[in-house]
N, C-alpha and C positions, 0 to 999 in steps of 0.2 A: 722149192722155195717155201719158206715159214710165210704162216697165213701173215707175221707182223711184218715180213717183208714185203709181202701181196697186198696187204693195208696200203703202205708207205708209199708203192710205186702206185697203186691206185689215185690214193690223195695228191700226188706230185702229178700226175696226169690231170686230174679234174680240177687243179689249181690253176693249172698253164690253161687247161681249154675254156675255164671259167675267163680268164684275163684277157684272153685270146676273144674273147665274147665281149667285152664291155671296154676293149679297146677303143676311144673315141676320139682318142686328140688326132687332130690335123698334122699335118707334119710341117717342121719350120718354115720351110718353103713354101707351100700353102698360105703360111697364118699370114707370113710378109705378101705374098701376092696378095690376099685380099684387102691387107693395107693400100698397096700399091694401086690396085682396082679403085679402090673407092678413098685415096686420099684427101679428097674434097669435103666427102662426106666427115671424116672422122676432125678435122679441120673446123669444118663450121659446126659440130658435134660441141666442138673445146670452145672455141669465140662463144655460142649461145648458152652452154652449161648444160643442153638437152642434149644427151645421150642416147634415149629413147630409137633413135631410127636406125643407128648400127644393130641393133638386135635380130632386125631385119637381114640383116646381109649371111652371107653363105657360109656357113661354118661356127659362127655366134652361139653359143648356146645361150650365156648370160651377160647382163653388163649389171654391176655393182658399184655403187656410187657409195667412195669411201672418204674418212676425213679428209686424207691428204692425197689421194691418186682417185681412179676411175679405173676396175680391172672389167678389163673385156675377156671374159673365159673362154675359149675355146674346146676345152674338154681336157681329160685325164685321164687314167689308169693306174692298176694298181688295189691293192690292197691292204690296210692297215700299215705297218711302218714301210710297204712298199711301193708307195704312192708317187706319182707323177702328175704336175696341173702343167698346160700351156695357154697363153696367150698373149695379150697387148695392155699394158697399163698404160693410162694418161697419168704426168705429174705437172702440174701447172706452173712450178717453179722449176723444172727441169732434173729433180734430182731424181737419182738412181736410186735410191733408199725409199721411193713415197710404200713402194706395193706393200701389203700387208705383211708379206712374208720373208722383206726383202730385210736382213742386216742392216746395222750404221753402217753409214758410206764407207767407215774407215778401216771395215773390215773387208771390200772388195779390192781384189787385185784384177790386171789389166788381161784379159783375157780375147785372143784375136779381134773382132768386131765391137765387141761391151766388157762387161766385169762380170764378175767369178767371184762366187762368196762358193767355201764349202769347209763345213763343220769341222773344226781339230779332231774330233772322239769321236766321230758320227759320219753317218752317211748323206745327210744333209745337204744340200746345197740352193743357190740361187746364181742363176744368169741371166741378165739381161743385157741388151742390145741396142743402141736407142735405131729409130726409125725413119724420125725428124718431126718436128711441129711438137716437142715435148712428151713423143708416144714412144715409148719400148717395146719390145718383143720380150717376153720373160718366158723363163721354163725353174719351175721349183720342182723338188725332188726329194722326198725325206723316206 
């Protein structure tokens, strides 16, 4: 084996176990159970405009309060263009387009549970899901 071949398989190992390390996101199932756990909360969270006390709850890493939505992070992976986020966006007027990363409405299609946005020329994409009380489940991917 040529030392650039021994490079190559080296790098593709310490990429995977590097990714393999900083994998954080919850898995969908997860993210909705702890909707599901704590809907009260994420509820009176939306009525009062205080966000603050979901941070608290199990899997939360961050909550970012954005012009038009509220994304609750749950975590990601990835590296540079091969990046994964998941979590829970609030839209107070109920649309599927508030999250930051989300498309015009007009570019999702109807995808089992929510909508499907994914790039023409790209890898790109956005899902979400709604949950109810105007909260989604989203997974972006670029």
């Amino acid at each position: 084996m040529s030392y650039l071949s021994k490079f190559w398989a080296s790098f593709v190992f310490l990429t995977i176990v590097i990714s393999a390390l900083f994998d954080s996101a919850p898995s969908k199932a997860d993210i909705i159970a702890v909707f599901d756990e704590n809907e009260a909360a994420f509820v009176e969270a939306a009525e009062s405009g205080d966000f603050s006390e979901l941070e608290q709850l199990r899997d939360i890493q961050e909550v970012k309060l954005r012009d038009n939505s509220v994304d609750i992070f749950f975590g990601g992976y990835g590296f540079a263009s091969a990046t994964s986020y998941y979590g829970i966006f609030y839209s107070a007027d109920g649309s599927i387009d508030a999250h930051a990363f989300a498309p015009s409405k007009n570019n999702f299609v109807r995808n089992g549970s929510g909508w499907l946005y994914k790039e023409r020329y790209g890898d790109n994409s956005f899902y979400c899901e709604p949950l109810g009380h105007d909260f989604f489940y989203y997974e972006a991917h670029f």
